[in-house]
C-alpha positions in Angstrom: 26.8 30.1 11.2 24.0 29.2 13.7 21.5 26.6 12.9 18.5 29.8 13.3 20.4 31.5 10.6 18.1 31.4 7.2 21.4 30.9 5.4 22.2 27.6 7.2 18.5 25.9 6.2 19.4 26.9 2.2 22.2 25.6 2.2 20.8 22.5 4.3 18.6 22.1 1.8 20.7 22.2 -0.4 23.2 19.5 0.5 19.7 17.8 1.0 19.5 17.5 -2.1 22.5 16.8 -3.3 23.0 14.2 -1.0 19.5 12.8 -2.9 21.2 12.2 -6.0 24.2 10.7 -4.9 21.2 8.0 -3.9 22.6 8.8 0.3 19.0 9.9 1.9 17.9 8.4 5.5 14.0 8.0 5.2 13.7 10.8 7.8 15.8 13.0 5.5 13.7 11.8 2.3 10.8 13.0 4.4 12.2 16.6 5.6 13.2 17.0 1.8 9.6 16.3 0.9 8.1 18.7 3.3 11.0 21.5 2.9 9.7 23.1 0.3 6.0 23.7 1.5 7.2 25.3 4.6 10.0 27.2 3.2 10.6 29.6 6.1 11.1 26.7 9.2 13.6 24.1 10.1 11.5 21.1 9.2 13.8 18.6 10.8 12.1 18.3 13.9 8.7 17.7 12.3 10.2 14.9 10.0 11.7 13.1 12.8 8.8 13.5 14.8 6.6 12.0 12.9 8.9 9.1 12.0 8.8 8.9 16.0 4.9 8.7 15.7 4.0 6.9 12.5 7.2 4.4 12.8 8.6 4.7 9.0 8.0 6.7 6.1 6.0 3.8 4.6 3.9 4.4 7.3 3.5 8.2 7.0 2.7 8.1 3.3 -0.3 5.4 3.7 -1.8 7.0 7.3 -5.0 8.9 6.3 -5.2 12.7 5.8 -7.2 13.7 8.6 -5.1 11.6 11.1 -1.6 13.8 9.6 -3.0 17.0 10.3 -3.6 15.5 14.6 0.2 15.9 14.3 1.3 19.8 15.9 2.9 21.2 13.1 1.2 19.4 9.7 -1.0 22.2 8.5 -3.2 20.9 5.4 -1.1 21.6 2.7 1.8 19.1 4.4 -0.2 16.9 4.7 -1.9 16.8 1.0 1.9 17.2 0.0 2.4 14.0 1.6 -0.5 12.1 0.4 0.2 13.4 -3.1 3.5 11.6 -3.0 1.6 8.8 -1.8 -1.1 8.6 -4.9 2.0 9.1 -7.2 3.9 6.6 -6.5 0.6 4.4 -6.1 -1.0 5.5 -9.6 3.1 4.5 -11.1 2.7 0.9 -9.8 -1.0 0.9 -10.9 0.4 1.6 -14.3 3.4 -0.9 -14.8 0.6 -3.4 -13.6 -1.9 -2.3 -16.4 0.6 -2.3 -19.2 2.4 -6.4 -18.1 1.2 -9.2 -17.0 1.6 -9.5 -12.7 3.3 -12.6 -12.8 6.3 -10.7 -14.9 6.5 -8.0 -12.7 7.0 -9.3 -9.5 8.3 -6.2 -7.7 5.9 -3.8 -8.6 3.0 -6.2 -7.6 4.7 -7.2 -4.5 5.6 -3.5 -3.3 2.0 -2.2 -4.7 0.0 -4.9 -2.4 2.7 -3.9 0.4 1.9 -0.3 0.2 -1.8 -1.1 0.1 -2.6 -2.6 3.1 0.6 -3.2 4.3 0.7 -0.1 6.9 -3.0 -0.2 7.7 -4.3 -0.1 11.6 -7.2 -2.3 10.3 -8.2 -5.2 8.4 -8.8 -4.3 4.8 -9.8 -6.5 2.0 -9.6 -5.9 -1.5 -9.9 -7.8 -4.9 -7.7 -7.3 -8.1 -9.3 -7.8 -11.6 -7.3 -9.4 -14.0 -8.1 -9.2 -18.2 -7.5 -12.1 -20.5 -3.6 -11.0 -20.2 -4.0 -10.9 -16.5 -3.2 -7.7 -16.7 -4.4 -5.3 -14.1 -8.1 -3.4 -14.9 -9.1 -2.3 -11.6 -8.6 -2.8 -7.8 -11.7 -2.4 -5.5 -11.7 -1.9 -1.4 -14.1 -4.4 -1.0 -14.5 -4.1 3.1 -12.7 -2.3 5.7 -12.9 -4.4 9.3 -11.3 -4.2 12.6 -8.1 -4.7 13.8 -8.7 -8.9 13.0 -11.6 -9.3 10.7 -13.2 -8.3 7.7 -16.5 -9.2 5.8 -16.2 -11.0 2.5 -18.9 -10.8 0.3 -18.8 -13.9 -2.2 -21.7 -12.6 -4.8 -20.3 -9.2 -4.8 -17.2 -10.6 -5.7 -18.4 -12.5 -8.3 -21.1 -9.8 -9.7 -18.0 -7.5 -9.9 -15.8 -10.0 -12.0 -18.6 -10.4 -13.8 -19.0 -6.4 -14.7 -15.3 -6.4 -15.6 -15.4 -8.9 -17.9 -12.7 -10.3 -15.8 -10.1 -13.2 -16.9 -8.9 -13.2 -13.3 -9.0 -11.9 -10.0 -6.6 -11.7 -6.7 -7.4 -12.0 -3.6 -5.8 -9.5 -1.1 -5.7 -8.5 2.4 -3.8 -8.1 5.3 -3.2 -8.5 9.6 -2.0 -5.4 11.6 -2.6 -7.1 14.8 -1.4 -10.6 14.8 -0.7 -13.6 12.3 1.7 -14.2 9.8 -0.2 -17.3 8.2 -3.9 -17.4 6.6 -6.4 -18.2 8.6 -8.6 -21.7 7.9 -11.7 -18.9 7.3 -9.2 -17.1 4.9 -8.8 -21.0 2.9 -12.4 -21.6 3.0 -13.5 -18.1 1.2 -10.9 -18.5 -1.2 -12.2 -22.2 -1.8 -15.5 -20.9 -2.2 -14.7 -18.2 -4.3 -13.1 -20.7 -6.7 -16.4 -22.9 -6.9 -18.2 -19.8 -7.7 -16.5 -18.6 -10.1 -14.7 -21.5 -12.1 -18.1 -22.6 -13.8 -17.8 -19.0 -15.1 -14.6 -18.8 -16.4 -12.9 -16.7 -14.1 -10.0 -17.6 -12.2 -8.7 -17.0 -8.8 -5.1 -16.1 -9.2 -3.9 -16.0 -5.8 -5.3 -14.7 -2.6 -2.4 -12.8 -0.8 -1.3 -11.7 2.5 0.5 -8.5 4.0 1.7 -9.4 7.5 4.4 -7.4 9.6 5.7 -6.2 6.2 5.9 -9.5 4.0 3.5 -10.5 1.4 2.5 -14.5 1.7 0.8 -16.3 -1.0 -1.7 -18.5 -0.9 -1.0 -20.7 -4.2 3.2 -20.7 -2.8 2.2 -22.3 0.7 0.2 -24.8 -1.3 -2.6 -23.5 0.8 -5.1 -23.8 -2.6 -4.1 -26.9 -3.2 -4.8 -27.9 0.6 -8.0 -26.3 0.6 -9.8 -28.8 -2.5 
């Protein structure tokens, strides 16, 4: 049976997902399986494993913006919402199991939710977590998009915001697409401040956290905090 025959791409698919609950799925096969069923009538292989040659992973793919998947020939706009709607899924579970437990006791949702965050970004993003009295999670706020190696913090922001939530808590949270796998001394001294700010008002500063080339570094684990008074 030739691989143009619509028979073969059924049962393709079909093996697909087999092969999905049996737990066996490459990512680019996890992608193609994603996309199969919004083009129904096309052998979607070649645009799964072209934009893993693009993007780099399927992390990647999830977290790149709408309007930069549909630059790729072959992503028309209901792909591409496909895709993002896996993205916000799988975002809004973590979002949850953060909301109902306390961080600290779920360690791999937090780490894989900050991961997938700002993990895969092009530029410098920072964003603050609010914590309640169970330092449970309330809400998470963008608070500036940068370049490629900076972005603004804006310490009274912060601390209006913390305020607003009625906030036991916050964390601290961005990353470095270009370069740097360790804070920076400016990253230590905004924390530091952010600490005198907001001590005298009850609110703590959890951690302040850092996605590099795929691994989340802490502040408070490096001892960095501690360095920084």
């Amino acid at each position: 049976m030739s691989e143009k025959d619509p028979l073969f791409h059924n049962g393709h698919r079909d093996r697909l997902r087999q092969k999905f609950l049996d737990n066996g799925l490459s990512d680019a096969e996890v992608l193609e399986l994603i996309i199969a069923d919004i083009i129904p009538r096309r052998d979607v292989r070649p645009i799964a494993r072209g934009l893993m040659e693009r993007f780099g992973s399927l992390s990647q793919i999830l977290a790149t913006p709408l309007d930069e998947l549909l630059t790729y020939k072959g992503i028309g706009k209901n792909t591409a919402v496909h895709i993002k709607l896996v993205y916000d899924i799988m975002m809004r579970a973590y979002k949850i199991q953060l909301r109902e437990e306390k961080v600290f006791l779920n360690e791999v949702a937090f780490t894989n939710y900050c991961k997938y965050l700002v993990g895969e970004k092009t530029v410098e993003e920072f964003h603050v977590l609010y914590l309640d009295g169970d330092y449970r999670l309330m809400s998470v706020e963008l608070h500036s998009r940068g370049t490629i190696n900076w972005s603004a913090v804006y310490i009274r922001e912060i601390v209006q915001h913390a305020l607003t939530h009625k906030s036991r808590a916050i964390v601290l949270l961005h990353n470095h697409p270009a370069s740097g796998h360790t804070f920076s001394d400016d990253d230590v001294m905004i924390t530091q401040t952010l600490i005198n700010q907001l001590e005298p008002l009850g609110v703590y500063v959890y951690d302040h956290y850092l996605v590099a080339q795929g691994i989340l570094y802490s502040m408070r684990n490096l001892h960095l905090l501690d360095k920084s008074k």
